[in-house]
Structures are given as structure tokens and as C-alpha cells.
C-alpha positions in Angstrom: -57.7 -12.7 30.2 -58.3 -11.2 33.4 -55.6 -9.0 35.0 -54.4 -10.3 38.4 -55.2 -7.7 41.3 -53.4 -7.6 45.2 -56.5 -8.0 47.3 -54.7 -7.4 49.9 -51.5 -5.2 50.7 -48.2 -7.0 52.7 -47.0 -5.4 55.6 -43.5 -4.0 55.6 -43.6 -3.8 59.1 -44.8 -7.4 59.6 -42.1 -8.5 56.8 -39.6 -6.8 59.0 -40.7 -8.5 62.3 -41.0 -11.8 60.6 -37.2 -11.7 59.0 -36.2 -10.3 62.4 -37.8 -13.7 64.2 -35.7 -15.7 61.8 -31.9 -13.8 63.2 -33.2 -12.4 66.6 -29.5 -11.5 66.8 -29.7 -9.5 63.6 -30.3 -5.6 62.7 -33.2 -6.0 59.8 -34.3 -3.3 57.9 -36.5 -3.3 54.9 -38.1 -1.3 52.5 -40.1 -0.7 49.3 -38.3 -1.1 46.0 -40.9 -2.1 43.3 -43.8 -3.9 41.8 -44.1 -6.3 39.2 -47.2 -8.4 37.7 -46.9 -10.9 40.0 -44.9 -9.8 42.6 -44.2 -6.5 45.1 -40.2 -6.4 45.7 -38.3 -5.4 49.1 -35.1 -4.2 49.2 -33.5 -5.5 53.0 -30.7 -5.5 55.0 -29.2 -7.6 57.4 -27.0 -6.0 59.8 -24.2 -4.9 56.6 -25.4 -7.1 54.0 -27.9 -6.6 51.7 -30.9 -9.0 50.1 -34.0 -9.0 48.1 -37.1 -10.4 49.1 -39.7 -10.8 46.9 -43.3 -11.8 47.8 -45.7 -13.2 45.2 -49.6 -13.2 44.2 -50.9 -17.1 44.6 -51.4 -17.8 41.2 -50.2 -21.1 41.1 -49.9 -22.2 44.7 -46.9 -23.9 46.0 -45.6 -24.8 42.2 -44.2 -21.0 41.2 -42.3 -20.8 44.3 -40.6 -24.4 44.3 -40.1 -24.2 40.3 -38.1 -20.8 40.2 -36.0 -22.1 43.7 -35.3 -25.5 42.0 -35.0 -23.6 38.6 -31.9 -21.2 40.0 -30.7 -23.9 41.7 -30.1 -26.4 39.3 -28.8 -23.2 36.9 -26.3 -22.7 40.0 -25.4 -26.1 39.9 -24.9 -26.8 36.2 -25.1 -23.7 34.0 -22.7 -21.4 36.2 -24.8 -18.6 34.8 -24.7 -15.6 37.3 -28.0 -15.6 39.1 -28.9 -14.8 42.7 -27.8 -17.0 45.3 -31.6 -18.0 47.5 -31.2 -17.3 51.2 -34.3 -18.8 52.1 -37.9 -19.0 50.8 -41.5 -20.1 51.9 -43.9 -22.2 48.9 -46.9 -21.5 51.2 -49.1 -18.7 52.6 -49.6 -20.1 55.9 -46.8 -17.6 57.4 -47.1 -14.2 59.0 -46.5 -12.6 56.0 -49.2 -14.2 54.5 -47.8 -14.4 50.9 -45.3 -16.9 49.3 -42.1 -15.1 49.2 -38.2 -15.6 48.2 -35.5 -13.9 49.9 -32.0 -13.7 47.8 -28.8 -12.0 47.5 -29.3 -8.7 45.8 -26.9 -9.1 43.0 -24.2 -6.3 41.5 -25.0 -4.2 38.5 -27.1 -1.9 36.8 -30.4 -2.5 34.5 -28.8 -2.7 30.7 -31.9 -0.8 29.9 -30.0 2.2 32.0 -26.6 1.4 30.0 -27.3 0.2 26.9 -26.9 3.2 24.8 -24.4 4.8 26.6 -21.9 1.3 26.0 -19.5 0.9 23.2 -20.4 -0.9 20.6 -17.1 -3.9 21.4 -18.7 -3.5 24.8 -22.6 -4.5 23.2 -20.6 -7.6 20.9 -18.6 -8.3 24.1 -21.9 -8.6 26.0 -24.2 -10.5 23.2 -21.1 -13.2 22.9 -21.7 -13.4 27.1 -25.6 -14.1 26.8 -24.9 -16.4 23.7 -22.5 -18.5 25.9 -24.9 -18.9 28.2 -27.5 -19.9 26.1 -25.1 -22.6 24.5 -24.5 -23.6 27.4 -28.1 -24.0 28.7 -28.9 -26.0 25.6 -26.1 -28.1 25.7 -27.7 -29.2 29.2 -30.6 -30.7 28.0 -33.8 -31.9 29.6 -36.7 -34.5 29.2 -40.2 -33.6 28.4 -41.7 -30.1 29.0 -42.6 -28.5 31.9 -40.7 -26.9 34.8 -37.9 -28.1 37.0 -38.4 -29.0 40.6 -36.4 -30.7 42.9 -36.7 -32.7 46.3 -36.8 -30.7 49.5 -34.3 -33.5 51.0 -31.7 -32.1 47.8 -32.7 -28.5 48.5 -31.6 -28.7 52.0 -28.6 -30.7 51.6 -27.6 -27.5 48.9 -28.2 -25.4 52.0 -31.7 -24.0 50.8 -33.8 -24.6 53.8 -37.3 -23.4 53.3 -37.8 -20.6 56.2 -39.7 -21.6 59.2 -41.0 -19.7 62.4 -41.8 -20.4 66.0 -44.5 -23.2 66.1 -46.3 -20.9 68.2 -47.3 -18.6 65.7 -50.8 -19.5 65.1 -50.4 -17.9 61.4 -47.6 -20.4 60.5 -48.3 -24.5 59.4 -44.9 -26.1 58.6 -46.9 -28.5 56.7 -47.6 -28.0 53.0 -51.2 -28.6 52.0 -49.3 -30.9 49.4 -47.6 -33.7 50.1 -43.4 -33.5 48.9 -44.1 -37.2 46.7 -47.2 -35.7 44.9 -45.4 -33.0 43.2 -41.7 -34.3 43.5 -39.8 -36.1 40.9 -37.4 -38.7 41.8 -34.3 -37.4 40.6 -32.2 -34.6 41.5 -33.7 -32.1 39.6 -36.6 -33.1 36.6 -39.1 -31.9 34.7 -43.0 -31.8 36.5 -46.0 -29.7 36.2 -45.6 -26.4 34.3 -46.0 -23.0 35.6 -46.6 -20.7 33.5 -48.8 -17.4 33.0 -51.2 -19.2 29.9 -51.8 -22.0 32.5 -52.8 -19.7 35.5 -54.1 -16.3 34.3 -57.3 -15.1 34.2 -59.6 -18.6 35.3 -56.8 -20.9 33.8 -55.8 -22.0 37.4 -58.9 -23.5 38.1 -59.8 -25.6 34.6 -58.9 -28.9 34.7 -56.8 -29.8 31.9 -53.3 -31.8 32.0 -50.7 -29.7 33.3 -47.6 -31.5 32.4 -45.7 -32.8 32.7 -45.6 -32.7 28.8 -43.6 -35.9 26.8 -44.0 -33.6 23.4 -44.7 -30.6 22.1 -47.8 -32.4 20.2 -49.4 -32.6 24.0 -48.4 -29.5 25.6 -50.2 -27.3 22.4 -52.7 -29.3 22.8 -53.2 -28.3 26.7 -52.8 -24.8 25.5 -55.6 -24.8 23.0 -58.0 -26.7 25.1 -57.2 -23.4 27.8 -58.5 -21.3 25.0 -60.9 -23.4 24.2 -62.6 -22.9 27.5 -62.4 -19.3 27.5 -64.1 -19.6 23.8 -67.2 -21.8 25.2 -66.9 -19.5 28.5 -68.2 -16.5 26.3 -70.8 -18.2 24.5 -72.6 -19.7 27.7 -72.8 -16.1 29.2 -74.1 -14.5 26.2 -77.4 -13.0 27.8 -80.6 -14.3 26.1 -82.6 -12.5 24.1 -80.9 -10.1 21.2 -77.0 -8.9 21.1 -76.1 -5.8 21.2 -72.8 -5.4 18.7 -70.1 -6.0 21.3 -72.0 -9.1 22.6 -72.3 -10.1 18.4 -68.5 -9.2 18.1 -67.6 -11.3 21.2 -69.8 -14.7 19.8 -68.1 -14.4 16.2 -64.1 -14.4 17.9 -65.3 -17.0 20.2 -66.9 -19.1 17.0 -64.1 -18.6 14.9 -61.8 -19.0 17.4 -62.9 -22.5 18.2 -63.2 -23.2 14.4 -59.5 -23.1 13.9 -58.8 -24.6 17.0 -60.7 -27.8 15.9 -58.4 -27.4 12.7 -55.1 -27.0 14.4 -55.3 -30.4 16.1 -56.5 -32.3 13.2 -52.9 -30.8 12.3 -51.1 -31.6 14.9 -50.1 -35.3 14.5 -48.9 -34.3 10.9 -46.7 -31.4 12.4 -45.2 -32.7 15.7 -44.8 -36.7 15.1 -45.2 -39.0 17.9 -41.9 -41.0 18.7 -43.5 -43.7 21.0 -43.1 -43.2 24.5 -39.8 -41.2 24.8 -40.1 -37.8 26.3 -39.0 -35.0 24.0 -36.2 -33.0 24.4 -35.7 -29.5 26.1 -34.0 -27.0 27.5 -35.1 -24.0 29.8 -36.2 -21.0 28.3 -36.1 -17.9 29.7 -38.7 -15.7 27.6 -37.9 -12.1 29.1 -34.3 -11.6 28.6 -35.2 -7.9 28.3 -32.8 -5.2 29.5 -34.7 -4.6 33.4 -33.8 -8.4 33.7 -29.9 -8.3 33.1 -27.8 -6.0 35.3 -24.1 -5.3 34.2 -21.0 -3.7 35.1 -20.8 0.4 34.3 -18.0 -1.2 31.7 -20.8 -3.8 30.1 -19.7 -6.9 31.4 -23.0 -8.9 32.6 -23.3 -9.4 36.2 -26.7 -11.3 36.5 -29.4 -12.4 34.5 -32.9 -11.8 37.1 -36.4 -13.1 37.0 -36.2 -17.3 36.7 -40.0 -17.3 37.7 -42.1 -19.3 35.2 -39.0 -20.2 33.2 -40.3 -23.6 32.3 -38.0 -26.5 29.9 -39.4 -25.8 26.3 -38.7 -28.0 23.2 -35.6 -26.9 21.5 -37.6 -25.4 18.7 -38.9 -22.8 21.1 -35.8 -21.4 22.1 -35.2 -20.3 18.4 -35.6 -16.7 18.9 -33.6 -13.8 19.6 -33.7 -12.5 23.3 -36.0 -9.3 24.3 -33.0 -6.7 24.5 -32.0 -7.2 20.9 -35.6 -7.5 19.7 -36.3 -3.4 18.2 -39.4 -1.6 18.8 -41.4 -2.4 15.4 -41.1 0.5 12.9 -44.0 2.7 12.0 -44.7 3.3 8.9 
């Protein structure tokens, strides 16, 4: 899969400027913090108080940004797990930024990564027995069908996250969406839609057309996924060159062969291994699959402050979520 490249750097300056348009009245400052696959982070601050802004790569247009700010809010709203609160974000590039970006509350805490050994170990049970609450908790908050969470931009306002706008004026900046809110809205407060996740956009996966949620079993959404690989599989063997292979071209048409041999195979299997149960949606919950130590601060004492990083957290079926998180998962031993 191909790696995902900035073609072209944001402007700290111009990032600046643009949060300074939004509070004329306000002393902005911002700078560099860090980098991540998808995203390059800003540390801000606004006269006293401090922020995070993040801006993101336009992998999956419009849907990253409204999943993770309907994601955190609906975890606000009914998981009372300690996230960052979202100031204010923007789901398309049309701004002077030119990026989709999220500003939020920079939360308290250190990386557990930078604690871990250095904690007790009743501080390590104490905090284990914190994340397992809030795992109970999520999954005791079930959802239907699989995919990721959005909700309505009427609800998001009314919860006070307005989606930042600038002066109609600036020629760089289209309030409009280039999608319409009903096309990609559910009706209720908060349910499952399309899924966003990095086996669905990376690489060429953005642009093949295959369903995208949202899923009513686990039987459909596997199936999506191989058909993704699938692709990729019949991708190689159309841009074999003609004539004789050289052994990296041979090497690359047997995986892709084989590959799509026990693909075929895996969905005679999958009406024996995932059941149909008519036309009622499975159940999930959300899964957040990088519950490493860089993605939960806590206090110098252990106690968990925030859990970071709701992006591409989609609602999984329950059988997913059967797996230890990343920070108690040990580096494999070598033997």
C-alpha cells in the first residue's frame, strides 16, 4: 500500500492569521509540536489558554473530520471517558489553511509511554481497572451495524460545536460543503454511516468503488475488505509488463495469484462463519484500535487523564473488540 505523502506544507504563519480572524480580539500564538501519519500537530495559545490544532491529509474528504468530531462528541455525551473538549473544526479544504483541521483543548497529563516504568505497580492495576471501566462502559453503549458515527450539523451546533467559518470575503473560503448534510447524515442523534478507516482509503482504496458501509454484519463488511484487496491483487497482474518476468515481477504475480485464490475461498466461507439474521443490523460498539501508551496521558501519580486520537475509530462488531489494548500488548520475544 502506498505510503501517504504532504504534497504540500501548511503555513504556521497563515494558521496563525486564520485563528486570529476567528477572535480579532485575541492574542494567538502557535507553533510546531509534531507529526503523525495523517496529520502535522500545532500546539496554540489563545491569550492564557492553551489548544491543539490539528490539520489533516485528505484521505477521506469530509468523512474523517465529521466522524472523529461526532465520535468525541457522542463519547462526551454518553461514555464520560476523558477526551478533548472540540473548540471548533473545518470538514473541508476550501479555507485559508487549505487543509481540514480540528482545533481542541489540549488536555492534562503526560504520555504513559514516559511514565510507565517508573509507576508502581498498584498504580499500573489502578490504571488497567480505569481503561477496563471504560471499555465496559463503551460496550455497554451499544450501536447498530458497522461503520462510524456521525451526527447532524443541526445537533453539533446545538452542543456548541459550530464548524469554524471566515469572512465571506476570503476568496479561499466556500461555507458550502461539496456534500450535501442529508447525503452523508443519519437521522438520529448520533448513528452509524460510512466507515473511515485506513484499509478503506490508503494507498488507491479511496478511489475503488466498493460499498462503504454502512455495514448490517460483519459477513458484509469482510466482504468489502477483501474485494479492497482483491483490487490491489488484479491491479498487479494488469501492470505486469509483457514479454518475460524478471523474479520480482514472478514473485509479485504468484502473491497476487494466491492471494486471490484464498480470497475466492474465504467467501465461500463466509455465510457458514458469520450467519445472516435477516435484515437486523448487527451489533457494535466503538473500537479504538491504538490504545498505545503516546495515546493515553496520565497524572505524574498514574491516574489517566485522557485517552487521544478518536480518528478512524469506527463501531466494530463486538467480537472485534476482544483484544487486549496496545500498552499491555509486549514487544514479541526473540528467540
Amino acid at each position: 500500500m502506498k505510503s501517504l505523502e504532504w504534497t504540500a506544507e501548511p503555513d504556521p504563519q497563515v494558521i496563525e492569521q486564520t485563528i486570529q480572524s476567528l477572535l480579532p480580539s485575541s492574542t494567538v500564538q502557535v507553533t510546531f509540536l509534531a507529526q503523525g501519519a495523517l496529520n502535522k500537530i500545532y500546539d496554540g495559545k489563545i491569550d492564557n489558554e492553551v489548544f491543539v490544532m490539528r490539520v489533516s491529509l485528505p484521505v477521506d474528504p469530509y468523512y474523517k473530520t465529521m466522524s472523529e468530531v461526532s465520535t468525541v462528541n457522542w463519547i462526551s455525551r454518553t461514555a464520560n471517558i476523558p477526551v478533548p473538549r472540540i473548540i471548533t473544526y473545518q470538514s473541508s479544504r476550501e479555507n485559508p489553511i487549505g487543509f481540514e483541521l480540528i482545533i481542541m483543548t489540549k488536555m492534562p497529563g503526560r504520555p504513559l509511554k514516559e511514565l510507565w516504568r517508573s509507576l508502581s505497580f498498584s498504580a499500573k492495576i489502578s490504571l488497567v481497572g480505569e481503561v477496563a471501566a471504560y471499555s465496559s462502559c463503551l460496550f455497554r453503549n451499544q450501536l447498530q451495524g458497522i461503520g462510524n458515527l456521525y451526527t447532524p450539523i443541526s445537533i453539533l451546533k446545538d452542543s456548541g460545536l459550530p464548524e469554524a467559518t471566515w469572512p465571506a470575503g476570503n476568496p479561499a473560503y466556500s461555507k458550502k460543503s461539496s456534500r450535501s448534510e442529508k447525503e452523508h447524515m443519519p437521522a438520529a442523534l448520533s448513528d452509524v454511516g460510512r466507515i473511515v478507516s485506513m484499509h478503506f482509503f490508503g494507498g488507491s482504496h479511496i478511489f475503488q468503488d466498493v460499498h462503504r458501509g454502512p455495514f448490517t454484519s460483519s459477513s458484509d463488511w469482510i466482504t468489502s475488505r477483501l474485494s479492497l484487496i482483491e483490487k490491489d491483487c488484479q491491479s498487479t497482474l494488469d501492470n505486469l509488463p509483457p514479454g518475460d518476468l524478471d523474479s520480482d515481477d514472478e514473485a509479485d504475480a504468484d502473491d497476487a495469484t494466491r492471494t486471490l485464490e484464498i480470497i475466492g475461498k474465504l467467501k465461500t466461507l463466509l455465510p457458514s462463519i458469520f450467519p445472516l439474521d435477516g435484515d437486523n443490523p448487527e451489533p457494535s460498539i466503538l473500537v479504538h484500535d491504538d490504545l498505545s501508551s503516546r495515546n493515553i496521558l496520565v497524572h505524574d501519580n498514574g491516574e489517566l487523564a485522557a485517552i487521544l486520537d478518536w480518528e478512524c475509530v469506527s463501531a466494530l462488531p463486538l467480537w472485534n473488540a476482544c483484544n487486549y489494548p496496545a500498552f499491555l500488548q509486549g514487544r514479541p520475544s526473540l528467540i
